[in-house]
Backbone as CSV, one residue per row, in Angstrom:
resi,resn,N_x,N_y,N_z,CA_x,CA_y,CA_z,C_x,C_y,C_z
1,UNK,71.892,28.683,15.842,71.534,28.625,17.244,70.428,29.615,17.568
2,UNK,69.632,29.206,18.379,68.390,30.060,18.912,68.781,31.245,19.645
3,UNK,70.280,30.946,20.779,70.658,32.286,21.444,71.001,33.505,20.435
4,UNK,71.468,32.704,19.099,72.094,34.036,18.577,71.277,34.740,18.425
5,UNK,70.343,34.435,17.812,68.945,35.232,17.048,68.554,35.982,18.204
6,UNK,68.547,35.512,19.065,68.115,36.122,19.895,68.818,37.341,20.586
7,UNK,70.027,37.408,20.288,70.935,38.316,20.656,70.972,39.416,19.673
8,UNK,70.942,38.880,18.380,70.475,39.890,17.148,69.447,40.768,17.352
9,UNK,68.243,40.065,17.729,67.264,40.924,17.707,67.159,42.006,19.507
10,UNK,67.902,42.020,20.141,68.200,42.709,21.232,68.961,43.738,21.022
11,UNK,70.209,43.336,20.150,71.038,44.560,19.646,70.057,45.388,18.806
12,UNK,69.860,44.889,17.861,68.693,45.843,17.135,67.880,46.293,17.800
13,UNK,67.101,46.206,18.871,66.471,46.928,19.932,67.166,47.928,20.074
14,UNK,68.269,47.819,20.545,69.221,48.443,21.438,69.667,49.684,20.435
15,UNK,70.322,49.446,19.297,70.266,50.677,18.019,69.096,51.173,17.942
16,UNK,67.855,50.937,17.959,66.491,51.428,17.462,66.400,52.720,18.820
17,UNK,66.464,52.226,19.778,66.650,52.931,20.875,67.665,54.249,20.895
18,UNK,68.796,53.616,20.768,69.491,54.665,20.975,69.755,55.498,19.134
19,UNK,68.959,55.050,18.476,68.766,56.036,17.281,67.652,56.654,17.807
20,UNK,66.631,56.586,18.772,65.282,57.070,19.133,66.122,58.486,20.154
21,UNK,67.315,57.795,20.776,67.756,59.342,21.843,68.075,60.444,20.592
22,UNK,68.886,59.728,19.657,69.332,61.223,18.574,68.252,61.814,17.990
23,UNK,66.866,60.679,17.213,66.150,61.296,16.799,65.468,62.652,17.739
24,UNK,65.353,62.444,19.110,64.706,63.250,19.745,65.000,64.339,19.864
25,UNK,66.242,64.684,19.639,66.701,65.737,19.510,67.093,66.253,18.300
26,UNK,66.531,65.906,17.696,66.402,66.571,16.093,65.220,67.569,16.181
27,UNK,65.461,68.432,15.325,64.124,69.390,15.075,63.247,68.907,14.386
28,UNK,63.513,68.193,13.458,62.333,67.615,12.244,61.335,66.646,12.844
29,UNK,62.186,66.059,14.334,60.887,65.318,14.823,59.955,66.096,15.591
30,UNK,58.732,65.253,15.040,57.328,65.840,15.593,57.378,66.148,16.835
31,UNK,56.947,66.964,17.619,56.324,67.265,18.705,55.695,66.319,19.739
32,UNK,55.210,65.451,18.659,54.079,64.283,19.549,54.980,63.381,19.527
33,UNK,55.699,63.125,18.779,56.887,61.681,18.901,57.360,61.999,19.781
34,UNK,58.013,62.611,20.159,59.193,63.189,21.683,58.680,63.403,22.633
35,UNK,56.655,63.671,22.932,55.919,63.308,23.851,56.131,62.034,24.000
36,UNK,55.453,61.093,23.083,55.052,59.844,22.862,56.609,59.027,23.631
37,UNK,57.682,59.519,23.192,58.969,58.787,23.195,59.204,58.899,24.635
38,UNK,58.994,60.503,25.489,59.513,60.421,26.746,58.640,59.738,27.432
39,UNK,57.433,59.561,27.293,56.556,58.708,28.266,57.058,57.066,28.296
40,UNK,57.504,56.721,27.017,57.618,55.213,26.776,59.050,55.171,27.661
41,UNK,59.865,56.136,27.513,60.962,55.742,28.533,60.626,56.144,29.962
42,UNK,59.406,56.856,30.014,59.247,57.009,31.591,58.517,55.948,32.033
43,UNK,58.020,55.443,31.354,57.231,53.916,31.710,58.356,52.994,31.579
44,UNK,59.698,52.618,30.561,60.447,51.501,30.921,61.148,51.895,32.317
45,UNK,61.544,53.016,32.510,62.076,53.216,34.124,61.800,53.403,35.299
46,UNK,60.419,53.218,35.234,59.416,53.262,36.305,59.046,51.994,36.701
47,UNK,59.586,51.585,38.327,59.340,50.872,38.791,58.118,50.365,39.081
48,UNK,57.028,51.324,38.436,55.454,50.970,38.306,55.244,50.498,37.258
49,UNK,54.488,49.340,36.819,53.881,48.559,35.848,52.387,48.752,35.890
50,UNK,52.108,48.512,34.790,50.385,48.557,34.564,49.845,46.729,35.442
51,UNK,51.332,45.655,34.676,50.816,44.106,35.373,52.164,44.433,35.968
52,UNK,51.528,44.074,37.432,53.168,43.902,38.416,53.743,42.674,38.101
53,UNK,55.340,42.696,38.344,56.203,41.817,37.768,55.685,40.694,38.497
54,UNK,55.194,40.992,39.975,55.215,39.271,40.493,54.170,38.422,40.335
55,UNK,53.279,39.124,39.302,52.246,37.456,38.823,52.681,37.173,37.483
56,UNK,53.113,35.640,37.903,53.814,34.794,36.649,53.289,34.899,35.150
57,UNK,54.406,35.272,34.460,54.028,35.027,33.206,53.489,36.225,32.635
58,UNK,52.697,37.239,33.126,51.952,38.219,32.787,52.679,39.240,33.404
59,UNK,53.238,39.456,34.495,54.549,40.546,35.052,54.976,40.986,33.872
60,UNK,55.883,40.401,33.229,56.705,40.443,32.180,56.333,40.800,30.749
61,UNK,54.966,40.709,30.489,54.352,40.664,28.949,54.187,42.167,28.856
62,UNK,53.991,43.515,29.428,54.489,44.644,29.551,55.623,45.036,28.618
63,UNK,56.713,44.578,29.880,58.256,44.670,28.863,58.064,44.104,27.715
64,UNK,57.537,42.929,27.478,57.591,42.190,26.347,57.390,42.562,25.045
65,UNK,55.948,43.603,25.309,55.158,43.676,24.134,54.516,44.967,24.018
66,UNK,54.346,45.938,25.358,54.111,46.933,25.303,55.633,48.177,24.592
67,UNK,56.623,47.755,25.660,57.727,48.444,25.037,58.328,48.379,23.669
68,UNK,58.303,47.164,22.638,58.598,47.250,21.365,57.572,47.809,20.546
69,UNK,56.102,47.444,21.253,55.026,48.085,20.599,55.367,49.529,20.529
70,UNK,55.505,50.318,21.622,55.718,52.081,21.486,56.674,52.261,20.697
71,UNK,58.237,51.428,20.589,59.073,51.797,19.792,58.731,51.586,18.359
72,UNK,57.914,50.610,18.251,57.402,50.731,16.910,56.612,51.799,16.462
73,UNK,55.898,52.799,17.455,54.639,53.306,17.248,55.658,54.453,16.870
74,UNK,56.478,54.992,18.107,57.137,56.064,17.518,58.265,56.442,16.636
75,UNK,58.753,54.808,16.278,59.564,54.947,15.101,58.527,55.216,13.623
76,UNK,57.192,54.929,13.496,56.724,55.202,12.602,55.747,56.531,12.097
77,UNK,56.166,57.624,13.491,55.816,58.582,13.583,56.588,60.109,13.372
78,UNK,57.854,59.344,12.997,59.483,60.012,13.065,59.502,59.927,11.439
79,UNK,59.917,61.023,10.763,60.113,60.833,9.244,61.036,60.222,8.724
80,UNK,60.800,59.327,7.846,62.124,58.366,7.184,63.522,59.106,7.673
81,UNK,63.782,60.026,6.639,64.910,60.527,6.589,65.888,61.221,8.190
82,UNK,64.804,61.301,9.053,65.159,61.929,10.505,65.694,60.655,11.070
83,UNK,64.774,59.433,10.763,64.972,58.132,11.473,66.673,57.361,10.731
84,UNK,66.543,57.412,9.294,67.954,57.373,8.773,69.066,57.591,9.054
85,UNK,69.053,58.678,9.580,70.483,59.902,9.559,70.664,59.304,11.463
86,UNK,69.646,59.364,12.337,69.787,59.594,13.639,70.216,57.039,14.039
87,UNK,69.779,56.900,12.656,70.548,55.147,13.020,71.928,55.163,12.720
88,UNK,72.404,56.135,11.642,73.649,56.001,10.966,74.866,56.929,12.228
89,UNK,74.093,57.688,12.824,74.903,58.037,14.273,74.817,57.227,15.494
90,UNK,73.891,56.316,15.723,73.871,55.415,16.558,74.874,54.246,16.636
91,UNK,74.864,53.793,14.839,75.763,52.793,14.190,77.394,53.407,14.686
92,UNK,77.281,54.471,14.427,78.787,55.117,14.449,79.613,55.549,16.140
93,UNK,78.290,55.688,17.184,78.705,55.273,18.752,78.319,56.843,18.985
94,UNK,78.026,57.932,18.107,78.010,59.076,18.007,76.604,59.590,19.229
95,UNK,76.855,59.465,20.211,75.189,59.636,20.633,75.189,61.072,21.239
96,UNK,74.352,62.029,21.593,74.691,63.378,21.735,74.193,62.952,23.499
97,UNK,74.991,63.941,24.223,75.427,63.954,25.411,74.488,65.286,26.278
98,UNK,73.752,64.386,26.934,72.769,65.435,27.547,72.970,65.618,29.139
99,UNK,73.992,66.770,29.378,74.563,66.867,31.087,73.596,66.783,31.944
100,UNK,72.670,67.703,31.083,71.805,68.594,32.567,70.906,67.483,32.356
101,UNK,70.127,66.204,31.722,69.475,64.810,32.324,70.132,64.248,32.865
102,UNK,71.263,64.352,32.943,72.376,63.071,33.965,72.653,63.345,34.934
103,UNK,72.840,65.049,35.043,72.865,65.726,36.705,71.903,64.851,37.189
104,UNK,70.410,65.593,36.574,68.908,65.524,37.095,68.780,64.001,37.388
105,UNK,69.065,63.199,36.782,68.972,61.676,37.353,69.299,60.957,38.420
106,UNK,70.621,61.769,38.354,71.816,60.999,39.417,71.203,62.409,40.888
107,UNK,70.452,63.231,40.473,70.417,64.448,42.197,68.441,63.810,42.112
108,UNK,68.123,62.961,41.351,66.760,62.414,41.759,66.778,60.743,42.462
109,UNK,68.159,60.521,42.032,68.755,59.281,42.524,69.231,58.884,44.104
110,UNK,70.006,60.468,44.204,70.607,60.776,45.262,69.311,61.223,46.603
111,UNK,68.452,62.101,46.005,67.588,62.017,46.710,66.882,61.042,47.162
112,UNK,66.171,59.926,45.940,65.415,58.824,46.635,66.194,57.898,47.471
113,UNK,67.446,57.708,47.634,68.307,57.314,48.710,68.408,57.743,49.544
114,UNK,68.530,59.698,49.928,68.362,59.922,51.156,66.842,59.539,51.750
115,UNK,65.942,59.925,51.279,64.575,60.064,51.551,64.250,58.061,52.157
116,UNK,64.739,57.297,51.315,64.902,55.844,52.090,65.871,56.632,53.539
117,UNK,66.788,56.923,53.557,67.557,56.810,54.971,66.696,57.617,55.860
118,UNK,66.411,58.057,55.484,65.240,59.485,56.304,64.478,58.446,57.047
119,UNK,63.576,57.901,56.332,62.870,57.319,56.810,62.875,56.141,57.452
120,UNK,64.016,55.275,56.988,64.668,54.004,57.439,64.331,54.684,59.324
121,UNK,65.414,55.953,59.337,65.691,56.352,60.754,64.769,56.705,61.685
122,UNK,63.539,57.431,60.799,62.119,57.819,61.364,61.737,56.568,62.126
123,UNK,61.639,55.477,61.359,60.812,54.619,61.527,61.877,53.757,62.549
124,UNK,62.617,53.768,62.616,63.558,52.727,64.360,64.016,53.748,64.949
125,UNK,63.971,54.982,64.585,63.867,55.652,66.550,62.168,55.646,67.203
126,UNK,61.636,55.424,66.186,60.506,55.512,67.218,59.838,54.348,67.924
């Protein structure tokens, strides 16, 4: 079946990825990979696109092809053996637990919700 394959190759995304969070926190990875790596996740979570999602067909080719492209770029910038060890903890559910980004997410989260109500209110009392 076509879905499966297709589900295969998503999970494997999905390990490549989250072997990319352990690698990052390894020492042996480069300097420029863990640049390279936080930008590519600050670009998948950024509601800004280079092609905005709403012109057909091309919205989407971004996600498509830019994001496996970087994971490729910086999986091949990560040394074998760093990239090895940090899949075989991914495989195993082992992922290392980073508080103080999850505070920072969820009190940058919390903010862009107030800052909508802020303004929601600015803008109909006046």
């Amino acid at each position: 079946m076509a879905g499966s394959g297709l589900k295969e190759r998503i999970r494997a995304m999905k390990l490549e990825v989250m072997a990319l969070a352990v690698a990052a926190q390894d020492t042996r990875t480069p300097r420029r990979a863990k640049i390279l790596l936080l930008f590519l996740l600050a670009y998948a979570a950024s509601p800004i696109d280079l092609i905005p999602d709403f012109i057909p067909v091309l919205g989407l080719l971004d996600e498509l092809v830019l994001l496996p492209l970087g994971v490729w770029v910086v999986v091949r910038m990560i040394p074998p053996d760093v990239m090895e060890a940090a899949r075989a903890r991914a495989r195993e559910g082992r992922l290392p637990a980073n508080w103080v980004a999850g505070v920072f997410i969820l009190l940058l989260w919390m903010a862009s919700i107030a800052a909508v109500i802020w303004w929601w209110q600015r803008r109909n009392a006046a």
